[in-house]
N, C-alpha and C positions, 0 to 999 in steps of 0.2 A: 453490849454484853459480849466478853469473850467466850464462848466455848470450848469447851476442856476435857477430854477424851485422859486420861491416865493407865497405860498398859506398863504393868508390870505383875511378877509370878508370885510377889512378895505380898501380903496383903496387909502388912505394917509398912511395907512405905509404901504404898499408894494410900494408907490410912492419914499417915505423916502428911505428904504432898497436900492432901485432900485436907485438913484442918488448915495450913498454910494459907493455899488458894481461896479457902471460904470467907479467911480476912480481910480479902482482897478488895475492894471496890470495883464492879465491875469484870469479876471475874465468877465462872461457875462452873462446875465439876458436875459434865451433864453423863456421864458413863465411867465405869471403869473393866477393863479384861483384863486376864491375868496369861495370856497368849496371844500369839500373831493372828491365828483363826479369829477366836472373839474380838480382836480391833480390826481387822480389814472387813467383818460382817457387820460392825456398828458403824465402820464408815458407812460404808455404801446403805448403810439405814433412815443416819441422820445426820449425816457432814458437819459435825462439830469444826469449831474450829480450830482447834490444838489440839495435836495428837503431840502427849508428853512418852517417849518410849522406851523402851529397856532394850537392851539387845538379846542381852542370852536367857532364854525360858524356853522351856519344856517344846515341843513339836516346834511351829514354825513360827522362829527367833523371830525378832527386831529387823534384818536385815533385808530377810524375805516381805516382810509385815508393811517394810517400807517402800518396798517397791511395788508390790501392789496396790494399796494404798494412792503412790501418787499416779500407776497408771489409771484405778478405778474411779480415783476421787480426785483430782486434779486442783481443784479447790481448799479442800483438806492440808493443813500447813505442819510439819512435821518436825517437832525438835528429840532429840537424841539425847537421854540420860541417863546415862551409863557407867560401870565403873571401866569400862573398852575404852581406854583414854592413849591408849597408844595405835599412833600408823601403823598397819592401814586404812582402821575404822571409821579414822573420823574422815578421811578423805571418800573413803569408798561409799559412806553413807550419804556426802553433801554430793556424791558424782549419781546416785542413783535418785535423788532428786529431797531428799530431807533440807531443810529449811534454818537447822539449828544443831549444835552440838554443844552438850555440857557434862560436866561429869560430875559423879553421884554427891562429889565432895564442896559442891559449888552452895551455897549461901542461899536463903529465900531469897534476900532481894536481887541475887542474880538471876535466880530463875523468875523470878516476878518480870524484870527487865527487858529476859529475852524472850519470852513471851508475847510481851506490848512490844518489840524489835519486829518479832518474827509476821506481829498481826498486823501490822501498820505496814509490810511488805520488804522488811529488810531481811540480812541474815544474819544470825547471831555464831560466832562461834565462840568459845570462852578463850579467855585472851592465853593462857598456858597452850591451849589447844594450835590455837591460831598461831603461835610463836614457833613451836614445834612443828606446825607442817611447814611454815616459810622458811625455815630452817634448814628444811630436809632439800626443799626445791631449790634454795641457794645455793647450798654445798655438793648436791646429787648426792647426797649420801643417805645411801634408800635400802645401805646391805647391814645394817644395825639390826634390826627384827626381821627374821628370816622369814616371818608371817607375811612379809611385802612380796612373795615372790606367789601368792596364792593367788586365785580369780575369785570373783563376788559367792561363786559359787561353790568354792573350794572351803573358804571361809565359813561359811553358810553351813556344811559338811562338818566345819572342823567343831562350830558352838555345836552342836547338836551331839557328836561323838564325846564331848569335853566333856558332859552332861549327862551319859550313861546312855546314850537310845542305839540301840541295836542296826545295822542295816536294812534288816528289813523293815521297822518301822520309820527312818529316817525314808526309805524309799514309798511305802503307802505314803506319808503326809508331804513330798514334792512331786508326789505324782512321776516318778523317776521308778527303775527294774533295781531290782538288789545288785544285779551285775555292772550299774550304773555304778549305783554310789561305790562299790565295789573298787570300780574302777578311780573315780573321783578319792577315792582314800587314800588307794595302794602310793597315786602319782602324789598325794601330799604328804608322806610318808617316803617319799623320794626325793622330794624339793627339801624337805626338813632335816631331811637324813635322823630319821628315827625308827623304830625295829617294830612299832605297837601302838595300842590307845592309850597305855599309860603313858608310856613316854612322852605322846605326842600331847599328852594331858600335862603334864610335870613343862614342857615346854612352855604350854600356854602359862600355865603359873608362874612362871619366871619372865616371863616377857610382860604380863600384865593382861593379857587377854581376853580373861575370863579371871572371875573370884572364888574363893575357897567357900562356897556354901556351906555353913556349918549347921544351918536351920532344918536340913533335910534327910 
């Protein structure tokens, strides 16, 4: 039996997901959270074996979520389903130790697939994905989304500002000083060449980043 942990903010698709997978043979939807907090405290609860993830949700993303996760739970196998389908996410999430990438747009039986890929000890990336990064490393051309020039942590900074959370609650929930993230903003805000959050928000939406949440 697979184990199947489902984090996301939405609770119509992890509804969706969660009807899918119960088709499944052999598959079972033993948790779901709808933030990074509540899937890195059900890992280290009950080590499922599939963590299906989101990246952008409320306090602490997908990104954060993931890397804790495979420091706490080593065991715990992580696939990425998101609509963040442009570099540098899919690279930055497989370098921080995730196990799989797919995007929100992918089919049941691809995620069915990469599931049993990921649990049988392979790695799944979806083949658009996978084409697009060997792409970028072929050509070096890595100055297309200005988002490539950010750190894990920058990035991390930028879903959460993209999302409406304020500095100092972005600083309570990374355990980081306002003057941190403060800082962490102004310099991506410098590498972006943007004046503000909106901007820097209206950027994300153009590059693909992040999605226009209309449910909220």
């Amino acid at each position: 039996m697979i184990n199947v942990l489902l984090v996301d903010d939405h609770e119509l698709v992890r509804t969706g997901i969660k009807r899918i997978l119960d088709d499944v043979r052999g598959f079972k939807v033993v948790g779901e959270a709808k933030d990074g907090e509540a899937a890195v405290q059900f890992c280290r609860q009950h080590s499922p074996n599939i963590v299906l993830m989101d990246m952008n949700m409320p306090g602490m993303g997908g990104l954060e979520a993931t890397k804790k996760i495979c420091r706490y739970c080593p065991d715990v196998k992580i696939i990425v389903l998101t609509v963040n389908c442009e570099d540098p996410f899919p690279s930055k999430v497989m370098q921080i130790g995730a196990h799989g990438f797919l995007t929100k747009g992918a089919g049941s039986d691809e995620m069915v697939r990469a599931i049993r890929s990921v649990h049988a000890g392979q790695r799944y990336i979806a083949p658009e994905i996978a084409q697009q990064i060997a792409l970028a490393q072929v050509t070096g051309r890595t100055d297309e989304n200005p988002f490539q020039s950010l750190s894990e942590r920058e990035l991390q900074i930028m879903l959460m500002i993209t999302k409406g959370e304020k500095a100092q609650d972005i600083a309570e929930r990374l355990n980081l000083s306002s003057k941190t993230v403060n800082s962490y903003r102004y310099r991506m805000f410098e590498k972006l060449n943007v004046g503000g959050d909106v901007e820097l928000t209206h950027l994300a939406i153009r590059h693909k980043m992040i999605d226009i949440d209309v449910s909220h």
